[in-house]
C-alpha positions in Angstrom: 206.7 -71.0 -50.4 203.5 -72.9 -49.4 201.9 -72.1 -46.1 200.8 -75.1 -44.7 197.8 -76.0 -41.9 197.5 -79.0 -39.7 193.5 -80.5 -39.8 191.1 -78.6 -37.7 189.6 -80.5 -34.7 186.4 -81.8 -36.1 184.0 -79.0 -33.8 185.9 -76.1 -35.8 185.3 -78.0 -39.1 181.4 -78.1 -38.6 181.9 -74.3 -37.8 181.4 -73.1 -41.6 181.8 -69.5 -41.0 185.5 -70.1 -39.3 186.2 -72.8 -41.9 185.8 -70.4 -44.6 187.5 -67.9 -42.5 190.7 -69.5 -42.4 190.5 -71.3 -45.5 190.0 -67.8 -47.5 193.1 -66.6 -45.4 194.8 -69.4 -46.2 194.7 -69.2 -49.9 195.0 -65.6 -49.8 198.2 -66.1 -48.2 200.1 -68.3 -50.7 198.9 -66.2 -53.6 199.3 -62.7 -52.4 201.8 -62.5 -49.0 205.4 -62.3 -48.3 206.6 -64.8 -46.0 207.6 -62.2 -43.2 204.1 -60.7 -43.8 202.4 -64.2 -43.7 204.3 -64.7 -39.7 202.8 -61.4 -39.0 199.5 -61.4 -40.0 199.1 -65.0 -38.5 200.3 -63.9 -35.3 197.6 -60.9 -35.2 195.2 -63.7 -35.9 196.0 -66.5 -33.4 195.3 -63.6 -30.8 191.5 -62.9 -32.8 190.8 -66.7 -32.5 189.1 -66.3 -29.1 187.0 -63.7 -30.1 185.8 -65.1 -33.1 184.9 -68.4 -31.9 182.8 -66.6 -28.7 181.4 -64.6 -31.2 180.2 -68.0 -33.0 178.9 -69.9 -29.6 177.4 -66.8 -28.2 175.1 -66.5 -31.1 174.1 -70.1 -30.5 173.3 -69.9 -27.3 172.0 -66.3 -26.7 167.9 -68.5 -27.4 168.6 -69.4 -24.2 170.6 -66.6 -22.3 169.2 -64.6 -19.5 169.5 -61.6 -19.2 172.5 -60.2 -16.8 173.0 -56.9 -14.9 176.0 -55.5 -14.1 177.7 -53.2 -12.1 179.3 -50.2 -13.1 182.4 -48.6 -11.8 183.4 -44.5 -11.2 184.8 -43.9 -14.0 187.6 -41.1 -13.3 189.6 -39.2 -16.6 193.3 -39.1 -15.7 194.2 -37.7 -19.3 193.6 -34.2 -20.2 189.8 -33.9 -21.9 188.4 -31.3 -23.7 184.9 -31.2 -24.8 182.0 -29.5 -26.8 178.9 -30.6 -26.7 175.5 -30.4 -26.8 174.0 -27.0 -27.4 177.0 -25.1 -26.6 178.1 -27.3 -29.6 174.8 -26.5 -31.5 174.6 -22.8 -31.1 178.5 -22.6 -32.3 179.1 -19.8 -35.1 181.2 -22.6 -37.2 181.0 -24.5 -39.9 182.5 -27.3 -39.9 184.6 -29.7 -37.8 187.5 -27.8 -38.1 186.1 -24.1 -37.0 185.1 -25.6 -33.7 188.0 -27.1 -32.8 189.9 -23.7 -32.9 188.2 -23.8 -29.3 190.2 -26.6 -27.8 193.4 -25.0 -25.9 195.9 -26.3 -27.7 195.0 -27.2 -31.2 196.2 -24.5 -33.7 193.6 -25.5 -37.1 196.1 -25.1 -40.1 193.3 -23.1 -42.8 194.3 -22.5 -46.3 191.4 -19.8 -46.9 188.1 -20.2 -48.4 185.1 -22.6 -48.1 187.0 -25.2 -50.2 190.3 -24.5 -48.4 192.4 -27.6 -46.6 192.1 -27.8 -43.2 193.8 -29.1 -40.5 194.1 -29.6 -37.1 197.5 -29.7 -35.1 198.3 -30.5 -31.2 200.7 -28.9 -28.9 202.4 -28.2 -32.5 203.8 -31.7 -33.0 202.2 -32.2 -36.0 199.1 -33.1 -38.3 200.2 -36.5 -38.3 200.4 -37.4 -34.8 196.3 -36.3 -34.3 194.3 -39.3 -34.6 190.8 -38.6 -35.8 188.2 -41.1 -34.8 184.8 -40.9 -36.8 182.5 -43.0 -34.4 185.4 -45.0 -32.9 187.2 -45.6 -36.2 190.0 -43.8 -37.2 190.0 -41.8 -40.5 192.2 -42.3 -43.4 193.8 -39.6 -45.5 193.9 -39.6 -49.6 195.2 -36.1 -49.7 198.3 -35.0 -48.4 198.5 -37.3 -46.0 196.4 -35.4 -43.2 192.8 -35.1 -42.5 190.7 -32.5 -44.3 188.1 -32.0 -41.3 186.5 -29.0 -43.4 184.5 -31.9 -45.3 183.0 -32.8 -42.1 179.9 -31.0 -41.0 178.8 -30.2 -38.0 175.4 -30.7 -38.3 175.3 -34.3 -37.1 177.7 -34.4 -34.8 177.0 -34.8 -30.8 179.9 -34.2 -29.5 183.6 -32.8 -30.5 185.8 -34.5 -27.3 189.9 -34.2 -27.9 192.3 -36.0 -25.3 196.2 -35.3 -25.0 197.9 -39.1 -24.9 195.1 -41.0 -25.0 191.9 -41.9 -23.6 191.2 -42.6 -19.7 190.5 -45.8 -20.5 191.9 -49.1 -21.8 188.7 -51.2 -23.9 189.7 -49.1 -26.8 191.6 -50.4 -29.9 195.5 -50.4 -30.3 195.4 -47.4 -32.6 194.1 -45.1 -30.1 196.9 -45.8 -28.1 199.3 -45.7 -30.7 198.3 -41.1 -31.4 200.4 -38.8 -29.0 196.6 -36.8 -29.2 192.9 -37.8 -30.4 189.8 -36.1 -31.8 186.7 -37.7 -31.1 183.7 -36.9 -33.6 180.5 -38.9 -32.4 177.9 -38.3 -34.6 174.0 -37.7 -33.4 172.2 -41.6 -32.4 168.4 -41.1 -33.1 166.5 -40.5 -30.1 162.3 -40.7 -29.7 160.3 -39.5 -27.9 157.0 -40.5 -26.4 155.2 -42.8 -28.9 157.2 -41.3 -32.3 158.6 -43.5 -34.5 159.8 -40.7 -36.8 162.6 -37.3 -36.8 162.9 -35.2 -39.6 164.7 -31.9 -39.7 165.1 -29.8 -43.1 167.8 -27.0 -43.1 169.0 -24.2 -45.2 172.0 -21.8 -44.7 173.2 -18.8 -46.9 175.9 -16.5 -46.5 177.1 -13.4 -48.0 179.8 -14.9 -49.8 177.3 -16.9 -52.8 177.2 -19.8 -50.5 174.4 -22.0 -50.1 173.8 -25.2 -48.0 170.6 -26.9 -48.0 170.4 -30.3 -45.5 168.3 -32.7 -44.2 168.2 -35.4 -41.5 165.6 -38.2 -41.1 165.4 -40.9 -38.2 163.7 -43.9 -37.5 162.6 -46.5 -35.3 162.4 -49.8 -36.9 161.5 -51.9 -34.1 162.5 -51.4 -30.2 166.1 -52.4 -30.6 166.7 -51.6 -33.8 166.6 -47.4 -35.7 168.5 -46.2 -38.9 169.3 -42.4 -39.6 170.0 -41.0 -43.2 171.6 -37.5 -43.8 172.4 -35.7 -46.5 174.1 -32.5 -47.1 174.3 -30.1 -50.3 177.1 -27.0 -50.6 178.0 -24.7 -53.1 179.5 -21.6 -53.2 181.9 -19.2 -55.5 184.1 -18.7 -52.8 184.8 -14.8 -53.7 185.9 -12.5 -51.4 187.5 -9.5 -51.2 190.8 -9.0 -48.5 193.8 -7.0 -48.1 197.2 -7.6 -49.7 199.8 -5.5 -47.9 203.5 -6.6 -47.8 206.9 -4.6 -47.0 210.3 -5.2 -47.9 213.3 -5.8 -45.7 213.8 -2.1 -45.0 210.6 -1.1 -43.9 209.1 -0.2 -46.9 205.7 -0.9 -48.7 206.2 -3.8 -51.3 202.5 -3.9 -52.3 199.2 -2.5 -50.5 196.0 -3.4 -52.9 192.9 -4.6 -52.4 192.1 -7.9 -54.2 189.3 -10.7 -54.6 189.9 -14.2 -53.7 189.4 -16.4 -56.6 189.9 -19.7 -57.1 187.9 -21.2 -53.7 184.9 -22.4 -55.0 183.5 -25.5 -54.0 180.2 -27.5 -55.0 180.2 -30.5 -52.4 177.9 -33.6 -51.7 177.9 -35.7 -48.5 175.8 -38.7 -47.9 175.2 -40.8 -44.8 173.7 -43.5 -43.0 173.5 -45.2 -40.2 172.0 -48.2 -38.6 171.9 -48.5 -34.9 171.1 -52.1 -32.4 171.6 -53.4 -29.0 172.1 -57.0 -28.3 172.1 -58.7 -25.0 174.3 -57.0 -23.3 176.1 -55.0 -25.7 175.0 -52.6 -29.2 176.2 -52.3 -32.1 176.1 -49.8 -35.2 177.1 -49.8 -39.1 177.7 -46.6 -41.0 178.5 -45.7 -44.6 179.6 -42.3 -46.1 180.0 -40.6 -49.3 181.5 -37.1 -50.0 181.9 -35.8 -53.5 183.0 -32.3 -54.6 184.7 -30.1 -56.7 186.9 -27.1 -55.5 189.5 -24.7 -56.1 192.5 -25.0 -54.9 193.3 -21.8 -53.8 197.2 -21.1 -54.4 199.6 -18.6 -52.7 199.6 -14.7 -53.0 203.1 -14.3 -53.8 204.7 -11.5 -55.8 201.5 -9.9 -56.8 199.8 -13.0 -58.0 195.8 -13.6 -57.6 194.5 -16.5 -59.5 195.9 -19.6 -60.1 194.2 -22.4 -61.9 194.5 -25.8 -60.0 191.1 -28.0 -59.7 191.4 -30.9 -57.2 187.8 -33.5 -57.4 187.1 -35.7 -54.3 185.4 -38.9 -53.9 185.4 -40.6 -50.4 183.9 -43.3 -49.1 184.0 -45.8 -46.6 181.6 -48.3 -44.5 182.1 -49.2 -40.6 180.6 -51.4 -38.5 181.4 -51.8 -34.7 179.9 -54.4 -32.3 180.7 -54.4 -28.4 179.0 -57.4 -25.6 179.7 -57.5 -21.7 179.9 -61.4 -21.8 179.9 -61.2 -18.1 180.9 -59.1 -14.9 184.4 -59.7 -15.9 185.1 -60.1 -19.7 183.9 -58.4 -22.4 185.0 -57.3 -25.7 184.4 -55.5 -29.3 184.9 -55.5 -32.3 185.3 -52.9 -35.4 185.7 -52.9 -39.4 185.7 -50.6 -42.2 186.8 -50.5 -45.7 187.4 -47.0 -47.3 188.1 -45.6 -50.9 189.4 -42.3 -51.9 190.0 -40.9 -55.3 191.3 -37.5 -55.8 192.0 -36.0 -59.3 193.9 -33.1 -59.4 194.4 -30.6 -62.3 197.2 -27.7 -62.3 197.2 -25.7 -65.5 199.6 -23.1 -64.0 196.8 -19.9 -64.8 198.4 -17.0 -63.1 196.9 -13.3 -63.4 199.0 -10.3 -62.7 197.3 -7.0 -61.9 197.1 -5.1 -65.2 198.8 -8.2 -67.2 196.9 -10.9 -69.3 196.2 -14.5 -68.0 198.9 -17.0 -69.1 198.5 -20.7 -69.3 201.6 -22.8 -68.6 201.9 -26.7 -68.2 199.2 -28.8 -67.3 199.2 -31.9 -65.3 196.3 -34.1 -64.8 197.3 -36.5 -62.0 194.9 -39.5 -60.2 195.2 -41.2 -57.4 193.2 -44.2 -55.7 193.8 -45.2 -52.0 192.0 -48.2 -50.7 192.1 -49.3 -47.2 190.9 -52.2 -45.0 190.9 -52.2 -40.9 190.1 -54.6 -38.5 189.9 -54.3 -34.6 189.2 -56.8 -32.1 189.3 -55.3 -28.4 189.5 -57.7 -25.4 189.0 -56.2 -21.7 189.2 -58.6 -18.5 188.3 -57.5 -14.4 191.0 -59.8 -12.9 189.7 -58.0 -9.5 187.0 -55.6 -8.9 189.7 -52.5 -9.5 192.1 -53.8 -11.7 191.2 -54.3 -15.3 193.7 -55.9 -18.4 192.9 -55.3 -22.3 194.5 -57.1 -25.3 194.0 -55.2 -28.1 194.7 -56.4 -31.9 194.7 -54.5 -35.5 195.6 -55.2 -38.6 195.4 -52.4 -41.7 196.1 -52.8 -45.0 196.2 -49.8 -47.7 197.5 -49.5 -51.3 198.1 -46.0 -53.1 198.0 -45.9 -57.3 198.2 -43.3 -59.4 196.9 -41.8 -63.2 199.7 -39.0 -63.8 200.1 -37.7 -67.1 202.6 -34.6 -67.8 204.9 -36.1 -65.4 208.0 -38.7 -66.4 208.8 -39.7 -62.9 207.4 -42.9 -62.1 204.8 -44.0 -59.7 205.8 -46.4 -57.3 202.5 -48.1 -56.4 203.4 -48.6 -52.7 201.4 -50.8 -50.8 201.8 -51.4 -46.6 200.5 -53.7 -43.9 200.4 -52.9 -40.7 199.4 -54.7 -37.5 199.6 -53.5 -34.0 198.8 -54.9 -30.7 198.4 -53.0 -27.6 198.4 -54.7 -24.3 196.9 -52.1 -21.1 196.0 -52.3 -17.9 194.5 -49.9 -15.3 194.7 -50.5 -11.5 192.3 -48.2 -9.1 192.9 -47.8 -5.0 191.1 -45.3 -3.4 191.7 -41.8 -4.6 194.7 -43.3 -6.7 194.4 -44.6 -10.4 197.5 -46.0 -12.9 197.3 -46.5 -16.4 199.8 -48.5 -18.6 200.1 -49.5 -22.0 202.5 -51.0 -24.5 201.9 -51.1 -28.5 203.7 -52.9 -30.6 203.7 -51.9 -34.5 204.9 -54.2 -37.4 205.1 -52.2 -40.9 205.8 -53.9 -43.8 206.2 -52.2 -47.3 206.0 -52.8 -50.7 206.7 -50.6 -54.1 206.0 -51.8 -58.0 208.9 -49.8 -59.0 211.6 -47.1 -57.2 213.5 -47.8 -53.5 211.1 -48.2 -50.7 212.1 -47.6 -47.2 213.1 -50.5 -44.4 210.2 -52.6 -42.6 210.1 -51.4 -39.3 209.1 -53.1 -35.6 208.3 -50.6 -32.8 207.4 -50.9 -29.0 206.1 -47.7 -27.3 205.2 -47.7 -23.8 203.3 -44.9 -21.9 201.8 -44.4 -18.4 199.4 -42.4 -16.8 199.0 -41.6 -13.0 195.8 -40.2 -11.5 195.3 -38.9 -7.5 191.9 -37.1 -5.8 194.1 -36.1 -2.5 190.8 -35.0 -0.7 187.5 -37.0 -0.7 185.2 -33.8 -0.4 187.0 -31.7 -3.4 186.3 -33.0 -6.5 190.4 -32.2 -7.3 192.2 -34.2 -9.1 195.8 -34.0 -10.2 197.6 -36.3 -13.0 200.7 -36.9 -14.6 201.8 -38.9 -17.7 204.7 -40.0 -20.1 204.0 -41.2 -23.6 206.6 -42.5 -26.4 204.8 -42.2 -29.6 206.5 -43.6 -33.3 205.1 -43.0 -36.8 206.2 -44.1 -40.4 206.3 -41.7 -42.8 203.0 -41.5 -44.8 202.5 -42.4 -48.7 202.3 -38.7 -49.3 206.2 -38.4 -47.4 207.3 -41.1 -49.3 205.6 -41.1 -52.7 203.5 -38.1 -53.7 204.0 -36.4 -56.9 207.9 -35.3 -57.4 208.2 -34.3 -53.9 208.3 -37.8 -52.1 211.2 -39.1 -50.4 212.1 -42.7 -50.2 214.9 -41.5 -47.6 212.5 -40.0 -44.7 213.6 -41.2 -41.6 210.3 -42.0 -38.7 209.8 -39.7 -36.2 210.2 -40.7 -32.3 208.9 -38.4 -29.8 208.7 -38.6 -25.9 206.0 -36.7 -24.6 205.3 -35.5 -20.9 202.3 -34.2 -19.2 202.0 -32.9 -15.4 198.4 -31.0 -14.3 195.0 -30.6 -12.3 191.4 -30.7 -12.7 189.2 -28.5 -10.3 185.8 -28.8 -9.5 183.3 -26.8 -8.2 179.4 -27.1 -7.9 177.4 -24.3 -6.2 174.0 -24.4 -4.1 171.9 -21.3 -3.6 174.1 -19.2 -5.8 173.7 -17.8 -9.1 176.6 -19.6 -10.2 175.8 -23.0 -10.7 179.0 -24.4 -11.7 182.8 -24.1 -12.1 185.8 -26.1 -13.6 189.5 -24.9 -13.8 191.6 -27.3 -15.9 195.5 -26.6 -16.3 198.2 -28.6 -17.4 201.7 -28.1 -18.3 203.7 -30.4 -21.2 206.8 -31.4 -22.6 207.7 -32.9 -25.6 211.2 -34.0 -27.4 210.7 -35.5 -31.0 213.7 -36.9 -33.3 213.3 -36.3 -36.8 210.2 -34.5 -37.1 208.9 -34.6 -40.7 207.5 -31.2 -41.7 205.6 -30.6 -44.7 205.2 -26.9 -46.5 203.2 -26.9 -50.0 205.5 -25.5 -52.8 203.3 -22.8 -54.3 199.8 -24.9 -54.5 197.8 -27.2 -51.6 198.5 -30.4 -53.7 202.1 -30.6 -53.9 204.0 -30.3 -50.5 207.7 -30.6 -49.8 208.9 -33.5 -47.6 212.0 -32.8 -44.9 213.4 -34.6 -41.5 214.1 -31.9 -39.0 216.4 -33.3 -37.2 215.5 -32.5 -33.5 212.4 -30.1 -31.8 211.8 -29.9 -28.0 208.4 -28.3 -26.8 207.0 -27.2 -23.9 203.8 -25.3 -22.7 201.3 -24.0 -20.4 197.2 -24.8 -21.2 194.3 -23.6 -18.9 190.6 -24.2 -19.6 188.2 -22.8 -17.4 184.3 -23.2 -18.0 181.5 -22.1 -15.9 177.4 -22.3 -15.8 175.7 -19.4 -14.2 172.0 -18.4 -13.9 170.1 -15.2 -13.4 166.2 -15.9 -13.1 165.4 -17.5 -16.4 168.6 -16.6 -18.4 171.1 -19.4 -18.4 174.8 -18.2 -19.1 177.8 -20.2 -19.8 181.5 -19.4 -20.5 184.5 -21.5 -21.7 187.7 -19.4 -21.9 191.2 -21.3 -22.8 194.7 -20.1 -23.0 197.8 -21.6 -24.4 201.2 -20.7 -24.0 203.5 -23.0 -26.4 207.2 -22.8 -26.9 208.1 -25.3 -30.5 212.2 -24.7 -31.3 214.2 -26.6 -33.7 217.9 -27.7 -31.8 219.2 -29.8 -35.2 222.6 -29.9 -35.5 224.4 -31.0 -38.7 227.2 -33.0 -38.0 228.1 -31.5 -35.0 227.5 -28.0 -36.1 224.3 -25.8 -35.1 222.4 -24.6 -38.2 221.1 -21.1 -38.8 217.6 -21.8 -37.4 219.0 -23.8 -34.3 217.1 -22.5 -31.0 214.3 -20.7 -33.4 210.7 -21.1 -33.3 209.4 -23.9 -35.8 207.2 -22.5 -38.4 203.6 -21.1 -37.4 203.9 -21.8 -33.7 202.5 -18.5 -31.8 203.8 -18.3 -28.5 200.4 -17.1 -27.3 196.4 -18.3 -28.0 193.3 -18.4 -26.6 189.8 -18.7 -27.0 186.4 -17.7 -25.2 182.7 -18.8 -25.8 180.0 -16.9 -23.9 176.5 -18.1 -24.5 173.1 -17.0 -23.1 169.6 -18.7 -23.5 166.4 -17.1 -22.6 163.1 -19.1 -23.2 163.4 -19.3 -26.5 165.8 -17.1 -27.5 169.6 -17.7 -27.8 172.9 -15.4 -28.2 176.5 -16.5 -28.6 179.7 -14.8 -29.0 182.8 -16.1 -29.5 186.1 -14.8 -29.7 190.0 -16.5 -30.8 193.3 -15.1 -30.6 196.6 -16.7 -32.6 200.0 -14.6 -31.0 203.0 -13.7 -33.3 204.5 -16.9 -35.4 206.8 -17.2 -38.1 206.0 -18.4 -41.5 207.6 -21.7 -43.8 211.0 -20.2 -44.1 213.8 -21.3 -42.2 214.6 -18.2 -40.1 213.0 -16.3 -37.2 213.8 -12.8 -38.3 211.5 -9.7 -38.9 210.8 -10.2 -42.6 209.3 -14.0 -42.1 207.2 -12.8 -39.2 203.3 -13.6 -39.2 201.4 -11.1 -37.6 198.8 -11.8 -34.8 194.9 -12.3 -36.3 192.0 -12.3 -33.3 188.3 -12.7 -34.9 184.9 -11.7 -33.0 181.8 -14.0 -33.6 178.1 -13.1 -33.0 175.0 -15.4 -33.4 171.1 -14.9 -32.4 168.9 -17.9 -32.4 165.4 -17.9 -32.3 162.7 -21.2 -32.2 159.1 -21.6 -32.2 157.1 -23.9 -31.1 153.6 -25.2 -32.9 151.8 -27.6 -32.1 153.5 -30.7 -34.7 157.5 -29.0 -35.8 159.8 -26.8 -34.1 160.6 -23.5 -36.2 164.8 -22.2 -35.6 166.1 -19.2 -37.6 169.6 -18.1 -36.6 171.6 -15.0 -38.0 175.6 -15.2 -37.2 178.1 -12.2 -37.8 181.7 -13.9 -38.7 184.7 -11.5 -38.4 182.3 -9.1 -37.0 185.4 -6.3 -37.3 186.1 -7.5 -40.2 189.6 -8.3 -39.9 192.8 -9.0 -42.4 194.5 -11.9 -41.5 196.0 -15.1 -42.9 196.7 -18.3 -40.7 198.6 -19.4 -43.3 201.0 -16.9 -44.8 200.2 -15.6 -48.5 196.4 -17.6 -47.9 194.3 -14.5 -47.2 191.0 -15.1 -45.4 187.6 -13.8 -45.6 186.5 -10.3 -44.2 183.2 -9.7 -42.4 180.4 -12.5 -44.1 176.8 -13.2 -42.6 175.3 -15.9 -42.0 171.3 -17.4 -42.2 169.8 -20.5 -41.0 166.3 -21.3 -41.0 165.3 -25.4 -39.9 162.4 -26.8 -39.4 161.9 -30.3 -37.1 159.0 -32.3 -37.5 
């Protein structure tokens, strides 16, 4: 079927970057798109008209544009808000995205042992997949497994971790934040000069006592005074040995096996490049970014039955470039707008190599499986004042991604899925007084298409949600807040597709999610306690066939089920607090969770065996406490987690699938020193300072006691 335009209005025509625009789209659409496909697309771009065409006259007449100021208004978070920043960030005893955010109250970090170990990050336990994970305001994708890997993500350039529970406090944001039940923001270091340099440089090297070794470095600099670029770049490589514990007992009581093993299998040799450039406009800024990770690892498999080496390789290549651009047009309308293209190849080897203690290695069947993800975003953001305290956003995406696949050893066949998906989101947030509402509605079109096999139904979803904010007294800085959320999510290509596993019959999940709690704080004069904030909330959450995924024996290959129905509910508290005694600054952040997770499926009509139990690795109790203390130049940090009593990836909650609690103790000393043209830091850091026996995940032993050296060196 032909799609078929009416003639442009003559000032369009002359436009030749809009002419091509449409006239690409337009030939893209009768060679490539469905029809149903064609209406939605369209749709998504009759709203991106407006933005485009502004975009077009404002760079004609910003010659001639003066130069406007506006006013700002109190900004005021009504959503739950976590944060590390700063050097509390800096002097953390992690080493990578995914340690720190074992510090948020809340987040449980799913770690599969080892340097080159997955890991994720899970909220209020209702899954990987419902934690949106923005990398400078654009979300990231996921090749593998269909979650975010945040071990590849280093710490070293970031500024800020910040995680909200529903959404943001805010409403110029795209439609896919509010589209996650919960978000991780990573915002990555902007170069900053001072004085009369034009220049940053900082070199770094860290070793540990495990063969690992991570040399960086990060240079900045100022090409003119609105324009600067940074370029960093990031070396790892490590054997990934360590020794642990293996101690399991059978049903009675007994000892099954108590030995003392080393971990092999969890080397990794990793490479990430990145760059950015960085420019304010009139008004507005914008920023462009590409990154590159490459790296080898081992895929550490399971401990089970006396087993300790496994031979499965995975290789990843990522890479993807993003640009964001944002303009207040004037006291009342502004917008943004983002893009980014990505492309993710993992290859994944599994020659079956098991070793038994005091038995010869074994090879059984390989396979040698490829896979290619490509994906293309777009974003467009519109935000108008109708009134000084009441503000209205349109917000437009569109996504496209396509999955193929190499596989060799396997006769199933591939199915080559591709899907499209746009979403809109229309918000708006009304202030008065101490009082402060947020709504939102999204709307989500998916359409999906296979090469071969049964795909599952296009889907159209609306999801409200709304947020409520009050300060009852003008001299407390108190605030309480409540919120309700509907959140919907297809099942991802790894659900649906991946290796044998996928199932074309996954149903998407629904959940309703409900938040009621209070912010307190407290500044001090004349005290050596300079500050104090309490933070507690309580939440519920129902969701209707919940997808959970458990690997089957390796990290690669997972196993794809619909529970039918879990309710949640739980307590978190977040207190921090800056204190000072003469020159010694001190601060504290201590968190707490208390999480209930149970699975109430019933099976035509008829309560199954696990119905009322726990849903696997959901501890009832956690918690988390960073104390840090600076002194001139010198700095110490401690930091401490606890994970409660959980139950592992079998179906029951009785005494034999029990996971036992794990608590690790972290020390660091810092150390800089100043001359006269670089700045000199050295840092030692004692992980698992007791050196405890633990596994997150059950048969995934982690590391003992390891130390830790950094020396870098800013010029």
């Amino acid at each position: 079927m032909k799609w078929k335009t009416k003639k442009l209005p003559a000032d369009i025509q002359r436009d030749s970057f809009l002419w091509f625009f449409i006239s690409s789209s337009e030939s893209w659409f009768n060679s490539t798109m469905m029809y149903n496909f064609k209406k939605t697309f369209f749709a998504a771009f009759i709203l991106l008209i407006p933005v485009l065409l502004h975009s077009q006259t404002s760079a004609d007449s910003s010659r001639v544009l003066k130069e406007v100021v506006l006013k700002t208004k109190p900004y005021q978070e009504v959503i739950p808000v976590q944060s590390l920043s700063g050097v509390l960030l800096e002097n953390l005893s992690a080493h990578n995205v995914a340690d720190a955010l074992r510090y948020f109250a809340g987040t449980q970090i799913k770690d599969y042992g080892g340097v080159g170990g997955l890991k994720t990050v899970d909220v209020r336990n209702m899954g990987t997949h419902h934690v949106g994970v923005f990398y400078d305001g654009i979300q990231l994708g996921n090749a593998q497994n269909g979650v975010t890997d945040l071990g590849k993500y280093s710490l070293d350039d970031m500024e800020s971790l910040t995680m909200y529970n529903g959404q943001k406090s805010e409403i110029f944001q795209s439609a896919k934040d509010f589209s996650a039940a919960s978000t991780i923001y990573l915002r990555t270091k902007r170069p900053v000069f001072s004085g009369s340099k034009k220049s940053n440089l900082l070199v770094r090297y860290k070793t540990m006592s495990i063969d690992y070794h991570d040399p960086s470095l990060r240079w900045e600099q100022k090409l003119s005074d609105h324009v600067s670029m940074s370029v960093s770049s990031e070396f790892i490589k490590s054997n990934g040995q360590y020794k642990f514990r293996y101690k399991r007992k059978n049903q009675d009581g007994s000892t099954a096996y108590d030995t003392t093993a080393t971990r092999w299998n969890s080397d990794i040799q990793a490479l990430r490049f990145e760059s950015g450039l960085y420019g304010k406009i009139n008004n507005g800024s914008w920023d462009a970014k590409v990154y590159y990770y490459d790296s080898e690892r081992g895929a550490p498999g399971a401990i089970v039955e006396n087993k300790f080496k496994d031979g499965f390789r995975q290789f990843d290549k990522n890479f993807f470039t993003q640009a964001f651009l944002t303009k207040d047009v004037s006291e009342k309308y502004k917008f943004q707008i983002r893009g980014k293209y990505a492309y993710d190849n993992t290859h994944y080897i599994a020659r079956d190599t098991t070793q038994v203690l005091g038995e010869p290695v074994t090879e059984g069947a390989q396979s040698d499986d490829s896979y290619y993800q490509q994906e293309v975003y777009f974003s467009a953001v519109n935000m108008y004042s109708i009134i000084e305290n009441w503000d209205v956003s349109l917000s437009t995406d569109f996504q496209y991604n396509k999955l193929n696949a190499t596989r060799r050893g396997i006769q199933t066949q591939f199915s080559f899925p591709q899907r499209y998906t746009a979403l809109f989101s229309l918000a708006s947030s009304y202030r008065y007084e101490g009082f402060k509402v947020l709504g939102s509605v999204v709307g989500t079109r998916v359409i999906e298409e296979v090469r071969y096999n049964a795909k599952p139904p296009n889907k159209t979803e609306f999801t409200p949600a709304l947020f409520l904010g009050y300060t009852p007294f003008k001299q407390y800085d108190f605030n309480v807040r409540a919120f309700a959320k509907r959140i919907f999510r297809m099942p991802t290509f790894n659900d649906l597709y991946y290796t044998m596993i996928g199932s074309s019959t996954l149903r998407p999940e629904y959940m309703n999610q409900y938040d009621v709690g209070f912010t307190y704080n407290l500044h001090f004069k004349e005290s050596f306690l300079d500050r104090l904030s309490i933070q507690a909330d309580a939440y519920y959450t129902n969701t209707k066939n919940k997808i959970v995924a458990a690997p089957t024996g390796n990290l690669f290959r997972w196993m794809m089920t619909n529970i039918g129905q879990v309710r949640g509910k739980g307590i978190e508290t977040v207190l921090n607090a800056a204190a000072h005694i003469d020159q010694v600054n001190l601060t504290a952040n201590l968190t707490y969770t208390y999480s209930e997770s149970r699975d109430f499926t019933k099976f035509v009509g008829l309560e199954i065996s696990s119905y009322g139990d726990q849903i696997p690795y959901t501890p009832w109790h956690s918690g988390s406490a960073i104390l840090n203390s600076g002194y001139k130049t010198w700095n110490f940090n401690y930091s401490f987690i606890y994970v409660g009593k959980r139950y592992n990836g079998n179906v029951n909650n009785i005494k034999v699938n029990e996971v036992q609690p794990w608590y690790t103790h972290d020390l660091a000393v810092q150390k800089s020193f100043l001359f006269s043209k670089y700045k000199l830091n050295t840092a030692v850091e004692v992980n698992n300072t007791f050196n405890q026996q633990y596994e997150v995940i059950y048969n995934y032993p982690m590391p003992g006691r390891t130390f830790k050296f950094i020396i870098s060196i800013e010029l």
